[in-house]
C-alpha positions in Angstrom: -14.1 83.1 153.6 -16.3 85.5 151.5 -17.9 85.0 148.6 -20.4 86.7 146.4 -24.3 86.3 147.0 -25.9 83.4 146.5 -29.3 81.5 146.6 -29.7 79.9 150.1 -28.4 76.9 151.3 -29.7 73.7 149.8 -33.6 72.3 150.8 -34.1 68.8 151.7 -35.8 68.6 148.2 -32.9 69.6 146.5 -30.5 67.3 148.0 -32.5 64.3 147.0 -30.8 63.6 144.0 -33.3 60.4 142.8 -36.7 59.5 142.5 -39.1 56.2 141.5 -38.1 56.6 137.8 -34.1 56.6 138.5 -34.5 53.0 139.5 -32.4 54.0 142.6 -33.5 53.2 146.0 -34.2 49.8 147.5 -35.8 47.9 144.5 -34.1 50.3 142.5 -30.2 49.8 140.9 -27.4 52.0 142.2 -25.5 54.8 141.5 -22.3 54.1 140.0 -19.8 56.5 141.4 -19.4 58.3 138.5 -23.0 58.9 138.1 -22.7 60.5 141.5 -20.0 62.5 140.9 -21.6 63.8 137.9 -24.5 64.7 139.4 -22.9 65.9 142.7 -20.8 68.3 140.2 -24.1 69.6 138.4 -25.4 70.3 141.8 -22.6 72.3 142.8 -22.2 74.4 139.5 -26.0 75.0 139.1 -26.4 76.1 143.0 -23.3 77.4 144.3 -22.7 80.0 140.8 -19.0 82.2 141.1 -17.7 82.7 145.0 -15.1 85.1 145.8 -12.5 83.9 148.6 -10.1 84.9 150.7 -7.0 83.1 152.0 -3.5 81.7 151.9 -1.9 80.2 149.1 -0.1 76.6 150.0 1.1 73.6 147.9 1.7 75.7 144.7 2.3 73.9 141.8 3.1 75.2 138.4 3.1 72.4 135.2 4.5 72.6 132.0 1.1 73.1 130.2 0.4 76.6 132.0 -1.8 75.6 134.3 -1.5 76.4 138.6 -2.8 73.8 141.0 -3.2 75.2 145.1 -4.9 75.3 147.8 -6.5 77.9 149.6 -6.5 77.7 153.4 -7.4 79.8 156.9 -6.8 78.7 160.0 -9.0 75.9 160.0 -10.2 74.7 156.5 -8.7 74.5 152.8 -10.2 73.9 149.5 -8.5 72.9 146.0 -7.9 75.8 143.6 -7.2 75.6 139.7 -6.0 78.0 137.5 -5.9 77.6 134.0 -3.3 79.0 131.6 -5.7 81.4 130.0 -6.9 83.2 133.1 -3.2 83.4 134.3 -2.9 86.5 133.2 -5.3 87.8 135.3 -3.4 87.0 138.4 0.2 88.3 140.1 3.5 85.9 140.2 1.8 83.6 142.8 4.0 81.9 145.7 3.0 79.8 148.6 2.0 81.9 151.9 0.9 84.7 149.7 -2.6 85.5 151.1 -4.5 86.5 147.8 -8.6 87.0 146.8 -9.2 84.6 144.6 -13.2 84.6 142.1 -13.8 81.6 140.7 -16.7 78.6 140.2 -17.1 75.6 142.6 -16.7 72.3 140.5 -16.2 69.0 141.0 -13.3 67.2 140.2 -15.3 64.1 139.1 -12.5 61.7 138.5 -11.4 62.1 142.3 -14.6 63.2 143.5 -12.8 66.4 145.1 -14.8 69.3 145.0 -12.6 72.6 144.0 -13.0 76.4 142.8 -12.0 76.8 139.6 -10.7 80.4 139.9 -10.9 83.2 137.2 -9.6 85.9 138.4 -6.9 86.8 141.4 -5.0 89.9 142.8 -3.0 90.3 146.3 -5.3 91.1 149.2 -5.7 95.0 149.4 -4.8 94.9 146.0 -7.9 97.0 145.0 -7.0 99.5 148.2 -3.7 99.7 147.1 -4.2 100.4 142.9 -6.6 103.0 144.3 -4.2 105.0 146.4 -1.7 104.8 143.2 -4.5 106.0 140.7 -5.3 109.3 143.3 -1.0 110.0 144.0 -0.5 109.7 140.1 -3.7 112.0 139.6 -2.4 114.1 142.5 1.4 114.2 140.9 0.0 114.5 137.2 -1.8 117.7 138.2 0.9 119.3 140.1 2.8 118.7 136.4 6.0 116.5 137.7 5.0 114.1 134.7 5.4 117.1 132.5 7.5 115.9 129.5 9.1 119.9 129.7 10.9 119.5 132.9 12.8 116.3 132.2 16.3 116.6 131.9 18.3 115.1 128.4 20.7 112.5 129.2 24.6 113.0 129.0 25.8 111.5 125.7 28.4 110.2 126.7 28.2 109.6 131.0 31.6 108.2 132.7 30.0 108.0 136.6 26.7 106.5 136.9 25.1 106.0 140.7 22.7 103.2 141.2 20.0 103.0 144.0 18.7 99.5 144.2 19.1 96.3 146.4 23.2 95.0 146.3 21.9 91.4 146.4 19.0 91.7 144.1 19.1 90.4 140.4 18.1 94.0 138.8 22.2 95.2 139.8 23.1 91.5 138.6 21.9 92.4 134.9 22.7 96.0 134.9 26.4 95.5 135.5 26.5 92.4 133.2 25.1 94.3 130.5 27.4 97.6 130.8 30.5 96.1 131.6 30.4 94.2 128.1 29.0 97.3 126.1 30.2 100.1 128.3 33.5 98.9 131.0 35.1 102.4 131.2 31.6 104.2 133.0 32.3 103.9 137.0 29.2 102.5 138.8 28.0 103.4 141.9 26.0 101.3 144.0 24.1 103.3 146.9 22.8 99.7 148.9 19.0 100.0 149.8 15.8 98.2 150.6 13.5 97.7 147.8 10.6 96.5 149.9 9.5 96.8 153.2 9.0 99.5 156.0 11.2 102.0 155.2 12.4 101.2 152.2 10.6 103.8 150.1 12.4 106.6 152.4 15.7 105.1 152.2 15.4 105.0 148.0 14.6 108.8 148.2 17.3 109.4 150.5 20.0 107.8 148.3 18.6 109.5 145.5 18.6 113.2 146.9 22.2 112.0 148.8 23.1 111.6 144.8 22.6 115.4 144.2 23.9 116.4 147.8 27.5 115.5 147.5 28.9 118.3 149.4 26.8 116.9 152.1 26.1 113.5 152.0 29.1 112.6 150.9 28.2 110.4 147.9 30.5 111.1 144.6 29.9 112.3 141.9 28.0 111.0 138.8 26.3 112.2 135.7 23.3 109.9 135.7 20.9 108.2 138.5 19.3 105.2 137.9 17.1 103.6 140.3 15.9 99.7 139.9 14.6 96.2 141.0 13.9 93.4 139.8 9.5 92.5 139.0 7.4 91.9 141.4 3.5 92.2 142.0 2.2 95.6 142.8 2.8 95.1 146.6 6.1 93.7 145.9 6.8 97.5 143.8 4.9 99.6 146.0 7.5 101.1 147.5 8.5 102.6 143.8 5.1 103.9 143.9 5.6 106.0 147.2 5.3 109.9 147.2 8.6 111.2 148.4 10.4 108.9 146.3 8.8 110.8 143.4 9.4 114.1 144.4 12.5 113.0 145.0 13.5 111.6 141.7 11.5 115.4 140.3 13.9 117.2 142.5 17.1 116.0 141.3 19.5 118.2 139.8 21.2 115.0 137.7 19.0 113.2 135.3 17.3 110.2 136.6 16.7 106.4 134.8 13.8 104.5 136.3 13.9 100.7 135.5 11.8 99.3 137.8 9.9 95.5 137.3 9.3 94.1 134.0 8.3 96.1 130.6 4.3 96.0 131.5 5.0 97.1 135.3 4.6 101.0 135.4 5.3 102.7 138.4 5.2 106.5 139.4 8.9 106.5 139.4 8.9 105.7 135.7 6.6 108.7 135.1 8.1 111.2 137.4 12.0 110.0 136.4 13.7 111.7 132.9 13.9 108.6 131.5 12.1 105.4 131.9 13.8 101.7 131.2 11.4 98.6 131.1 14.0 96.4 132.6 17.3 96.9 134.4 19.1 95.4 131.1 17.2 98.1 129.1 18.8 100.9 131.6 22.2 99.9 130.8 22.2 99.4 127.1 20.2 103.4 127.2 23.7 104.7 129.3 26.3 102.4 127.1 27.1 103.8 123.5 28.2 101.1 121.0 32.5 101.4 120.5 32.1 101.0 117.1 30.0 104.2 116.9 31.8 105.9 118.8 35.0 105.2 117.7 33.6 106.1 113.9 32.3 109.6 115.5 35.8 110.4 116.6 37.6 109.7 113.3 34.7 112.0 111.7 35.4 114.5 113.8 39.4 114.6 113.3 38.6 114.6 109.8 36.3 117.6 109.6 38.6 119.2 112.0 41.9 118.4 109.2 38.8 120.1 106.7 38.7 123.1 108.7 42.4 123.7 109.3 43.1 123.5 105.4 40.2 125.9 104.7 41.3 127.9 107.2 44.6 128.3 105.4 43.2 129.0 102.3 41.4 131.7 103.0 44.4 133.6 104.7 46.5 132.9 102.1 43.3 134.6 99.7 43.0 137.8 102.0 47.1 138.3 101.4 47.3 138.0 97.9 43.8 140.5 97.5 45.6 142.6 100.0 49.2 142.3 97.9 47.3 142.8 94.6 44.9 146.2 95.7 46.2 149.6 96.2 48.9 149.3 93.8 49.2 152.7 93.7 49.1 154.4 96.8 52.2 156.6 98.0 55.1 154.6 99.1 55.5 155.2 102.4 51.5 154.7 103.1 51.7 151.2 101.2 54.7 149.9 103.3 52.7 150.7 106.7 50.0 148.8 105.2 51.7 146.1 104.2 53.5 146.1 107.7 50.4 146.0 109.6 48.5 143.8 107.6 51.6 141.3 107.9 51.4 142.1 111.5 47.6 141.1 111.3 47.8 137.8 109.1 51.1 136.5 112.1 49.0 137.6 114.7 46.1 135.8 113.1 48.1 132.5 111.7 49.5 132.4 115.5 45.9 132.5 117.3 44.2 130.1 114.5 47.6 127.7 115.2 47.3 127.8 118.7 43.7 127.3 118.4 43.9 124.1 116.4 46.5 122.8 118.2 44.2 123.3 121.6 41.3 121.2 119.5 43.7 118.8 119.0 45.1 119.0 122.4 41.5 118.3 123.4 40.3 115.7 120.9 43.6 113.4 121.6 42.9 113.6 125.7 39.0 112.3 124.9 40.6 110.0 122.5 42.7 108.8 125.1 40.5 108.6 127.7 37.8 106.7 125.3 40.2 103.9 123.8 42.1 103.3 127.2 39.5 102.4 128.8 37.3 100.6 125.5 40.2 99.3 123.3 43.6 97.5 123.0 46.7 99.7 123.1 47.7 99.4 119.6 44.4 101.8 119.4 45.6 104.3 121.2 49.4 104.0 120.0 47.5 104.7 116.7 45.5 107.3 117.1 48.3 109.4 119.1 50.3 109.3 116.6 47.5 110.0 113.6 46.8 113.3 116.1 50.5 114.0 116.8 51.2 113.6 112.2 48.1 116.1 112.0 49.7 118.4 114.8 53.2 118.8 112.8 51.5 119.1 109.8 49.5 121.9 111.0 52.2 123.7 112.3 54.8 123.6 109.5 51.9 124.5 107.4 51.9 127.4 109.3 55.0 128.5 109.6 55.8 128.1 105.8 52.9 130.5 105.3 54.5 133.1 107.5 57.6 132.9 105.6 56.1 132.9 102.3 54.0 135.9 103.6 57.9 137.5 104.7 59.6 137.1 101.5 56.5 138.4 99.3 56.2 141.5 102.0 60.1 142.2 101.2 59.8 141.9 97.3 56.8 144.7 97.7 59.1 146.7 99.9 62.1 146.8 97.0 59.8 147.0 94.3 57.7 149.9 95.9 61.0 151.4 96.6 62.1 151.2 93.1 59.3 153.5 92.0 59.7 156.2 94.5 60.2 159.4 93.6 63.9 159.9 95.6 65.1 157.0 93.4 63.7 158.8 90.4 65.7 161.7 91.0 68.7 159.6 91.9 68.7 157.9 88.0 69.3 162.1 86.9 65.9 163.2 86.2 64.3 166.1 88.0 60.8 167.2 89.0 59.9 171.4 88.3 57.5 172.8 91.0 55.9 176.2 91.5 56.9 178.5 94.8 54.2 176.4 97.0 55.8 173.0 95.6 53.1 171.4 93.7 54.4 169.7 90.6 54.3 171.4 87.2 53.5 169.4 84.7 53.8 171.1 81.3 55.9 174.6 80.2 53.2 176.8 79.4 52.3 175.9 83.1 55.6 177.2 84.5 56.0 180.3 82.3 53.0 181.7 84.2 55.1 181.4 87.1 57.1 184.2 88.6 59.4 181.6 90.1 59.9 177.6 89.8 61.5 175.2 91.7 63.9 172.7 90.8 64.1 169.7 92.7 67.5 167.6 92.1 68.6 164.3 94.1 71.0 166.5 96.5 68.4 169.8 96.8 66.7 172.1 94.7 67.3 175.5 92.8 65.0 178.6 92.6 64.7 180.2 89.1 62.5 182.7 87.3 61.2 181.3 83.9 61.8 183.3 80.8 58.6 184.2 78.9 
């Protein structure tokens, strides 16, 4: 055992508790016990002060108050330990064979006359060593900037395949699959089966991890999200979460990474170096698993906006036709009809790509429909919602096509009525039109008496004539 320096051992002086005026010693009256205890315990605290010791922990005992009763033990000796509930905190999750360094005071336990160390303060032995090595890696890592918040990767919003590196017997999977398969039971898990602890362990959680992004090689699937987890544990009992390569690994991933490693107050470097930390393995699984209810409302926003866009969509072709129909009024025949025949051309061509367009969105928000409520709700769900998508679909379409032939019959009206006011069916009702020799149009008679010669245009050809002045 070690403990921390003290006066010397005790003189003969000091160990002779009574004197003439105690009234102990042979004409004297005795000690009761208690007065020895008493003053045995005085002794102890006043010469003995705060020893720190090394050993094993043995006949743990935990009560319902708080407080830990054990002994501390070597190979040949063992002395009674107490821990009271307010320096508990101040010590790991203890458990019998755990060798520990233990700082307390030496008492006496008067009332059995046991003398014991009343201990203050406890970590794991090499626990010091050990958050030493962590403090220069997580300096080390800091500096080389894999804690940088710019290089973490955003989760998926909505994952389907999650892999999970962690122990297959271990608690931590227990409560992350109990969690997701009530919130979330349409993602896939994973589970790539490793050591948590122990020799080894920390190469075989970077290995699963880099075997994650590695498919073509390793020949894990698939997933959209890592998360890596255990269950809590002293800093020993972590450690291997604290190991270099399984930072760098977690840093070199090419999928985005969850740490949920120990309890909410245990921080390891895999929590700063992943893209996400969880404070429990629960926590993990409620961060992957979107609420139905939410989703569910997203989706029906989302067919509505799209029903919003269709209908505007709609009503501003239907606006560019009728400007188009109304402008350029008049322009020559034959020049309006070729517009109006290519704009037609434009508007089917355009109605076409913005029908086949909508009906891809549709085509595509009815397949993530379907893959969302088969997996998250009843059937009736997803007889409903086909159908909603399959009404919107038909709606779409005969909007559509009731446009084009509106747009037809309005382009044939144009057409007659252009035709109408040509200048052949002018001629045709008996009238004629008078031009000079290089056929521009006379428009008054003192115009063509200048003339020398005028043209006559008639519905079935023309005559040349010489005015009379």
């Amino acid at each position: 055992m070690k403990r921390v320096p003290r006066r010397p051992p005790f003189s003969q002086a000091e160990l002779h508790f009574a004197d003439a005026d105690d009234g102990a010693g042979e004409s004297g009256k005795p000690w009761t016990v208690s007065r020895l205890n008493r003053e045995v315990r005085t002794c102890l605290e006043g010469k003995m002060g705060t020893v720190w010791v090394e050993g094993e922990i043995s006949n743990l005992r935990l009560q319902p108050s708080g407080h830990r009763y054990f002994s501390l033990k070597d190979a040949t000796a063992q002395v009674s330990c107490v821990m009271f509930r307010g320096s508990t905190s101040a010590a790991p999750d203890l458990r019998d064979g755990m060798h520990v360094e233990a700082t307390g005071d030496v008492t006496l336990y008067e009332a059995r006359g046991q003398y014991q160390i009343v201990v203050r303060r406890m970590q794991a032995r090499g626990a010091g060593e050990l958050e030493a090595r962590l403090r220069a890696l997580q300096e080390k890592l800091r500096a080389e900037g894999l804690f940088e918040q710019s290089r973490k990767k955003a989760l998926p919003p909505h994952p389907v395949r999650v892999g999970v590196v962690t122990s297959p017997a271990g608690a931590a999977i227990r409560d992350f699959l109990h969690v997701l398969r009530r919130r979330a039971p349409h993602i896939e898990v994973f589970i790539a089966p490793v050591r948590v602890q122990g020799a080894g362990a920390a190469r075989e959680i970077a290995g699963a991890i880099g075997g994650f992004g590695d498919t073509a090689h390793s020949g894990f699937p698939d997933v959209d999200v890592i998360v890596v987890t255990r269950g809590g544990g002293s800093l020993e009992d972590l450690w291997e979460f604290n190991e270099e390569c399984v930072a760098r690994a977690i840093a070199a991933s090419s999928i985005p990474v969850i740490s949920a490693v120990g309890h909410e107050t245990d921080v390891t470097t895999s929590d700063l170096a992943a893209d996400v930390r969880a404070p429990t393995p629960s926590a993990a699984a409620e961060i992957l698993s979107a609420d139905r209810t939410a989703t569910l409302e997203r989706l029906a926003l989302l067919l509505r906006r799209l029903g919003r866009e269709a209908a505007a969509h709609l009503v501003s072709a239907r606006s560019r036709l009728a400007n188009r129909t109304v402008s350029g009024v008049f322009q020559l025949p034959a020049r309006r009809i070729a517009d109006l025949s290519q704009t037609t051309d434009d508007l089917r061509d355009r109605a076409e790509l913005a029908v086949s367009s909508r009906m891809l969105l549709l085509r595509e928000a009815w397949q993530r429909a379907r893959a969302v409520l088969r997996a998250r709700s009843p059937s009736a769900q997803v007889s409903a919602t086909r159908s909603r998508l399959s009404e919107l679909q038909s709606r779409q379409i005969r909007a559509a096509a009731s446009g084009l032939s509106r747009r037809s019959g309005e382009h044939a009206r144009h057409v007659h009525a252009l035709g109408i006011l040509g200048p052949r069916q002018t001629l045709a009702r008996g009238f004629t039109i008078t031009m000079d020799a290089r056929h521009q149009p006379l428009v008054s008679a003192a115009e063509a008496a200048r003339e020398t010669e005028i043209v006559t245009l008639f519905a079935d050809g023309e005559i040349k004539s010489t005015p009379q002045k």
